[in-house]
Structure formats: C-alpha cells, structure tokens
C-alpha positions, 0 to 999 in steps of 0.5 A: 634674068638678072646675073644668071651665067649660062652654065647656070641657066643650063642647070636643071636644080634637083630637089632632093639634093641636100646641098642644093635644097634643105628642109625645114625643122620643127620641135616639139616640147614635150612637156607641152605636149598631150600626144592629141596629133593634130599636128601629124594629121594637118602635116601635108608632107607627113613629115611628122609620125607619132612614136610613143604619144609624141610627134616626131620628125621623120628620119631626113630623106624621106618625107622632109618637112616644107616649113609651112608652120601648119602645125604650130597653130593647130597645136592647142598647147603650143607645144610644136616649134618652127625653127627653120624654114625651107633654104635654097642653094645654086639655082633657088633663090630664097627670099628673105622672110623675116620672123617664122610666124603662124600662117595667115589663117 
C-alpha cells in the first residue's frame, strides 16, 4: 500500500468535505454563447442551470461539478471553458493529467 500510515488506512475520506475533495470549474463566454443549452442538458451532475439564456454554475454545495468536460464539446460555439478539474486531498490520490482536453469521443 505503499506509504500509507495506519491512521490513514483507518480514515473513511468523505466526498462533500471541501478540504478533503474540490470540485472542478467551468466558464462560460458569454459573447460566445447563444443560451442553446446544450451543455446544462448533457451536464450528469447538473451542475449547470440556465439563469437569463446563459449557463451558469450552480452555487458550491449542491450539485458540484465532476470535471468531465461533457460540455465543452457539445458547445457549437465554443463558448464553454474547463478551467479545472476534480483535486483530491488526504486519502485521494490525483493523478497527474496533463492539459484539460475534450473527451475522447
């Protein structure tokens, strides 16, 4: 288990901890955007809503985006912007991934 002590094997890591799991974040241009909703309609977290014909991110605590990208393919104007992925702490271990890209399609 590599260099795990034992109090951290005994750990139970909790999701909805902010200090322990962050969500990830999406932006929206909104001179790109043309309010179609494609992104809040493919999002499987529903972490995006449409308030006045733009997609925005619902308030942190409720349903927290997972980094997918999802939306930034189905995006037909390129409006929607990944600018950071899930980050685990304490029990978690995140991976070093690189660039954020589209997903593999």
């Amino acid at each position: 288990m590599g260099n795990i002590s034992s109090s951290e094997k005994r750990r139970i890591p909790i999701y909805n901890d902010p200090e322990q799991a962050m969500a990830g974040r999406v932006e929206v241009d909104s001179d790109k955007c043309t309010g179609c909703g494609f992104c809040v309609k493919i999002c499987p977290t529903a972490a995006l809503v449409m308030e006045n014909k733009l997609p925005k991110m619902v308030p942190p605590g409720l349903n927290e985006c997972m980094g997918c990208g999802d939306c930034m393919p189905i995006c037909p104007t390129s409006a929607m912007v990944l600018i950071k992925g899930n980050e685990f702490t304490g029990c978690y271990k995140t991976i070093d991934r690189g660039d954020l890209m589209f997903p593999r399609l």
